[in-house]
C-alpha positions as CSV (number, residue, x, y, z in Angstrom):
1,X,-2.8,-43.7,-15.0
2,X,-5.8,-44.9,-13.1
3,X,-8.0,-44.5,-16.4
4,X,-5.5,-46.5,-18.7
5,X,-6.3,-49.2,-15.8
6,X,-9.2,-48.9,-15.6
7,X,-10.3,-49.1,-19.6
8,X,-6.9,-50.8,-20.6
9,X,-8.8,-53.7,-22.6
10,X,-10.7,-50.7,-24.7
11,X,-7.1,-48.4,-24.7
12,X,-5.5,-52.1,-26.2
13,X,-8.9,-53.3,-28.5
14,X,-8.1,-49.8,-30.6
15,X,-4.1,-50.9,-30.5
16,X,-4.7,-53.9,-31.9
17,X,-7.3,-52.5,-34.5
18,X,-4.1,-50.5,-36.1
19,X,-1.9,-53.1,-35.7
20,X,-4.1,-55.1,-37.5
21,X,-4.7,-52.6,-40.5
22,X,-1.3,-52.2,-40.5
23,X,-0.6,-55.9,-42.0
24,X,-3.8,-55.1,-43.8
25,X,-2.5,-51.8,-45.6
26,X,0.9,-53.2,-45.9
27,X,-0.2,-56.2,-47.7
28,X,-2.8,-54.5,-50.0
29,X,-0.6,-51.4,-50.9
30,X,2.5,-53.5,-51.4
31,X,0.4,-55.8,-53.8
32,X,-1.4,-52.8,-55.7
33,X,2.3,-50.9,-56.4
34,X,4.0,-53.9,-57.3
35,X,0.9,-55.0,-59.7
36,X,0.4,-51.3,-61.2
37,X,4.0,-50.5,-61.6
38,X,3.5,-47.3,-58.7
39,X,0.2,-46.4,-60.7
40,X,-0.1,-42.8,-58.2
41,X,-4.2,-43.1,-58.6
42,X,-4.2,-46.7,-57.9
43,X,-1.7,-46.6,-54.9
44,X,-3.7,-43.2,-53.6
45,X,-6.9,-44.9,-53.9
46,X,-5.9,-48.3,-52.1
47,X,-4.3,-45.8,-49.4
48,X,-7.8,-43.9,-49.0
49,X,-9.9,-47.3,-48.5
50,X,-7.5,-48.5,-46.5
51,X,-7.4,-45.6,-44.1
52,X,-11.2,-45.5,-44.2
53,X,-11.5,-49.4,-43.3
54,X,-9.5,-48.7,-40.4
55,X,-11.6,-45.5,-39.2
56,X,-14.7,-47.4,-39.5
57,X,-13.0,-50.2,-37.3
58,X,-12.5,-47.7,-34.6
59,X,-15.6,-45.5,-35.0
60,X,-17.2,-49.2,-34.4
61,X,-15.3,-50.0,-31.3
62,X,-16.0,-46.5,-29.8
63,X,-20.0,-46.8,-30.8
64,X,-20.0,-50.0,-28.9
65,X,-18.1,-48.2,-25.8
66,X,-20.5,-44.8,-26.0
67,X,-24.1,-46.7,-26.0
68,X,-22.7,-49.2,-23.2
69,X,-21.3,-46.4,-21.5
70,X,-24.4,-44.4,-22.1
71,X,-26.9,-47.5,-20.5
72,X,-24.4,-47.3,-17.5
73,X,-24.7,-43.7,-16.9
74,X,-28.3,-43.6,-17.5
75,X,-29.2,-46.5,-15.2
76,X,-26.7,-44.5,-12.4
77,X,-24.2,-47.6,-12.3
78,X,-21.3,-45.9,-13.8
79,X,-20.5,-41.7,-13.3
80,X,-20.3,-39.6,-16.5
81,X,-16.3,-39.5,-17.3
82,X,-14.8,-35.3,-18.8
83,X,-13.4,-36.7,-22.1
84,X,-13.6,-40.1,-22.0
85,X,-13.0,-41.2,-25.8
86,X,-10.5,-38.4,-26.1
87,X,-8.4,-40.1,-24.0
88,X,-9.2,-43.5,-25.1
89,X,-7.5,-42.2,-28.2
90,X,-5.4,-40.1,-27.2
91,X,-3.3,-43.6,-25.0
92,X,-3.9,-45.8,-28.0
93,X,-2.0,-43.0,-30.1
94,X,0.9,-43.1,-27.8
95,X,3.0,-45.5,-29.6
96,X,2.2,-43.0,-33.1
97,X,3.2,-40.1,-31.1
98,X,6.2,-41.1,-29.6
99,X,7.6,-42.0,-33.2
100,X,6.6,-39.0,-34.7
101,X,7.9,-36.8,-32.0
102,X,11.3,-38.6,-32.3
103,X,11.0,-38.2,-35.9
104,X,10.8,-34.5,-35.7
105,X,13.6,-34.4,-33.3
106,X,15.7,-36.3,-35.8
107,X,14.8,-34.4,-38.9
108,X,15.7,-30.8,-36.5
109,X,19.2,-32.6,-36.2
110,X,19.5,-34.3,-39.3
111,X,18.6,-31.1,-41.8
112,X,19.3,-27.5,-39.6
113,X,21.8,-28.9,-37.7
114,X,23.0,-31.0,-40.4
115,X,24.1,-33.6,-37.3
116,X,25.1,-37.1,-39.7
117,X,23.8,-39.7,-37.1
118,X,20.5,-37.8,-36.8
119,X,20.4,-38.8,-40.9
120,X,20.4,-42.1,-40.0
121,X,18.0,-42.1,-37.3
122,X,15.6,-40.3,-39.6
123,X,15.5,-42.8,-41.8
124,X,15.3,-46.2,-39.7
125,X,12.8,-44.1,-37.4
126,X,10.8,-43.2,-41.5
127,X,11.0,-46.6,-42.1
128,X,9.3,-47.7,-38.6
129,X,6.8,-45.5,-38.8
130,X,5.8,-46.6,-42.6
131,X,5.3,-50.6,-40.9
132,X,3.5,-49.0,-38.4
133,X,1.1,-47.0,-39.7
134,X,1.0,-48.7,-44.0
135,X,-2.0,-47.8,-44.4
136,X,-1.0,-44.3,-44.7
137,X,2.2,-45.3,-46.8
138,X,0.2,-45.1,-50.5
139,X,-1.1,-41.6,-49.8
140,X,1.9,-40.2,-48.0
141,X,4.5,-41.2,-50.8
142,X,2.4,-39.1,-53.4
143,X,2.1,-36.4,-51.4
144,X,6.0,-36.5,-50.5
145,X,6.8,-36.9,-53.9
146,X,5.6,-33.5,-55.2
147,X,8.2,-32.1,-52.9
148,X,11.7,-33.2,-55.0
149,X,14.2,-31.7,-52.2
150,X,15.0,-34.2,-49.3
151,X,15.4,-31.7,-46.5
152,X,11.8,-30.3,-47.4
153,X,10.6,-34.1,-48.2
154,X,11.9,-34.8,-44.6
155,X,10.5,-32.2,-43.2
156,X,6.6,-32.9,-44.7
157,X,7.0,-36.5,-43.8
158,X,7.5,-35.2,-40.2
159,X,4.1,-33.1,-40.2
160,X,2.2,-35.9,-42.0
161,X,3.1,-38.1,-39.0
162,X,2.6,-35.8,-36.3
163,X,-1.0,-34.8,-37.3
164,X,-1.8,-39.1,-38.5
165,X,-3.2,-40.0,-35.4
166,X,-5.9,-36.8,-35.6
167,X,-8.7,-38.5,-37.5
168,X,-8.5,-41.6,-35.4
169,X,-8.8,-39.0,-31.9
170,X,-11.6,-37.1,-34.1
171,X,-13.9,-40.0,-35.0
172,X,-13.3,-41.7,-31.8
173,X,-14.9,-38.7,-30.2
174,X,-18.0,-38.5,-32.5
175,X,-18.1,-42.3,-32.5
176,X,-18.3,-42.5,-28.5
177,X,-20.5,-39.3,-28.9
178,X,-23.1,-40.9,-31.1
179,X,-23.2,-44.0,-29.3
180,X,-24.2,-42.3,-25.7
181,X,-27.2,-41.0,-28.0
182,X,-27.8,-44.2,-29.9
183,X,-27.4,-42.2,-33.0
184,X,-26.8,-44.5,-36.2
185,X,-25.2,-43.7,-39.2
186,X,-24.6,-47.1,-40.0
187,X,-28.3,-48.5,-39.9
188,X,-29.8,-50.1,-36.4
189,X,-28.2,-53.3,-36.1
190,X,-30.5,-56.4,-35.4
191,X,-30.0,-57.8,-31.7
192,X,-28.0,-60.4,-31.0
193,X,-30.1,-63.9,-30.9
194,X,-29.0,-65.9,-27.2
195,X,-27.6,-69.1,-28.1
196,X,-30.6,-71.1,-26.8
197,X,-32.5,-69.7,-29.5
């Protein structure tokens, strides 16, 4: 608990990035399905962008965090942290995991068990987790929809969620990485100009 004190305002700057994307992909994929009457290429393809928008918000915020990082460690103001952007990500992906878990959970009791209240939860806990991460919802309802059974459907939806917070860990890491090293992928940004300039 004494890191999510510690870097709580980094942990909450990649919370808000989601729930920002969120209203983003909502909007934009809501529009594009509504305008293209569910065109599957169109809806996949506003998905994609969407999702790669967002990675590039957090790769950003996790550059900025690695080269500062990197100055601190460097100048010996600040000791090297084990797996510091892993679990950046890893408490800003919290709130996905939680859902998903209790997704899974419900789908065990819902479909094997065939327990009737675990249908309900499996649906408000679907439709939750669709507001809160939209800008997966284009590509996920393809993919789901080449599975025609609902216990099987269910059961995909359930993995999709689970493993949705894995490219956000993944490019947080090489994001943090490359800023230690000052590496750019992006091109070298121009320094910022003081405001008595």
């Amino acid at each position: 608990m004494r890191y999510f004190r510690e870097h709580s305002r980094l942990i909450s700057r990649l919370l808000i990035n989601q729930v920002g994307m969120t209203i983003f992909g909502m909007i934009l994929t809501m529009a594009v399905m509504k305008s293209t009457n569910n065109n599957q290429t169109i809806t996949v393809a506003v998905s994609i962008f969407s999702i790669l928008f967002y990675l590039c918000l957090i790769y950003n915020v996790m550059w900025e965090e690695g080269a500062r990082n990197g100055i601190r460690v460097n100048a010996g103001r600040m000791e090297k942290i084990p797996f510091f952007s892993l679990k950046a990500a890893l408490f800003a992906s919290i709130p996905n995991f939680v859902l998903a878990v209790l997704l899974f959970v419900s789908y065990l009791l819902a479909f094997p068990f065939g327990m009737e209240f675990a249908r309900s939860a499996y649906a408000v806990l679907h439709i939750i987790l669709a507001l809160f991460e939209a800008m997966y919802v284009g590509l996920f309802s393809v993919i789901l929809n080449a599975f025609p059974e609902v216990a099987t459907q269910s059961l995909v939806a359930s993995c999709l969620y689970l493993l949705s917070s894995l490219p956000m860990i993944l490019v947080s890491m090489l994001a943090y990485r490359f800023g230690e090293k000052n590496i750019y992928i992006f091109g070298k940004r121009s320094p910022k100009k003081n405001k008595e300039d």
